[in-house]
N, C-alpha and C positions, 0 to 999 in steps of 0.2 A: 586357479582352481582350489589349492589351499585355503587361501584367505576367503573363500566365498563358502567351502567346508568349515571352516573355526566359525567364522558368522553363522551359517548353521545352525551348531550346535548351541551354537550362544543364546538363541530365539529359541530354540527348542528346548532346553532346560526347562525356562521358565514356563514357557507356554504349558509345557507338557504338568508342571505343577499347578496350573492356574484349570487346565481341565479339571486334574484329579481334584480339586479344590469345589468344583464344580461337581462332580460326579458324587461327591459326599455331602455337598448340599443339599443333592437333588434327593438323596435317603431323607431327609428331614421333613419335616410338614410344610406344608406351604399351600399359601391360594395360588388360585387358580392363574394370577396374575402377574405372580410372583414366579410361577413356572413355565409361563410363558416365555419371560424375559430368563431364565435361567439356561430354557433348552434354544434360544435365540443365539446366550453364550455359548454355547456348547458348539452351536453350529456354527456360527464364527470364528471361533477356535481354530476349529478343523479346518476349515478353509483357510487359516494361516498356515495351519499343519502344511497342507496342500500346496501353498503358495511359495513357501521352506522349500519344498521337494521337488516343484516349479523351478526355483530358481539355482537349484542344485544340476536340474536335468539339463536347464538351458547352460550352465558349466561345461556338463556332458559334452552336450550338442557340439560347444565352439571346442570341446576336444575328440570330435567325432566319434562318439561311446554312449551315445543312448539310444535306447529300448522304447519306442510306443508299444504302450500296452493294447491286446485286443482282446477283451473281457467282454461278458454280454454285461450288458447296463443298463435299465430303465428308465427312458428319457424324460419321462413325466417327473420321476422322481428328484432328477439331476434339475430339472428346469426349477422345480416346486425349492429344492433346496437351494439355489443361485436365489430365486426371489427372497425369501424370508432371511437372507442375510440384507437385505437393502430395504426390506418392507419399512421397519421401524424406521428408517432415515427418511422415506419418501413420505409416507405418513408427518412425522416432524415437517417435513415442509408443504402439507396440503396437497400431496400428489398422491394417487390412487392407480394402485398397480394390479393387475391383475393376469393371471394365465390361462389362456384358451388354447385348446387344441383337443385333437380325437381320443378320446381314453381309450380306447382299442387297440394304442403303437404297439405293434409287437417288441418283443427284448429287441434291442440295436448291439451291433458289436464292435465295439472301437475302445477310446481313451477316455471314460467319465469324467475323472478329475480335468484331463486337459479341456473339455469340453463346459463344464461348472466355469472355469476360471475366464 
């Protein structure tokens, strides 16, 4: 569990400078196109953030010490931001993605992030 904490933080530094790096861009002018692909970074990011915390929990796990979160979480929103980290790669390869479902789900209560991943 050590070694998978130092790894960790190792990914996390950077990353966490590579958002703020991000966050300060996105102050500056930009098309429209240009902000697309910025808040694409943004949300891929995070999802490593997430994936960091993923593999910190599953540490947990194989030392019988973790927590499922049960937060209310809006599933449209979790599904919508899982797509647009894969949009732009599916697109590159001539596939067309889309999300269907009822916009009426009520809040859900469970694990988002474990759910996103």
């Amino acid at each position: 569990a050590g070694c998978v904490s130092t790894l960790a933080h190792e990914v996390r530094t950077p990353l966490n400078s590579l958002l703020a790096c991000c966050t300060m861009l996105g102050d500056t002018s930009l098309d429209p196109g240009q902000l697309e692909l910025l808040e694409l970074m943004m949300s891929c990011g995070s999802q490593i953030t997430n994936n960091v915390d993923y593999v910190l929990e599953l540490s947990r796990l194989e030392a019988s010490s973790v927590v499922l979160q049960s937060k209310p979480f809006n599933l449209a929103e979790v599904c919508q931001a899982a797509l647009q980290m894969v949009q732009h790669q599916a697109t590159k390869k001539g596939l067309r993605l889309s999300l269907c479902g009822d916009a009426e789900i009520p809040m859900l209560l469970g694990d988002a992030s474990r759910l996103r991943q």
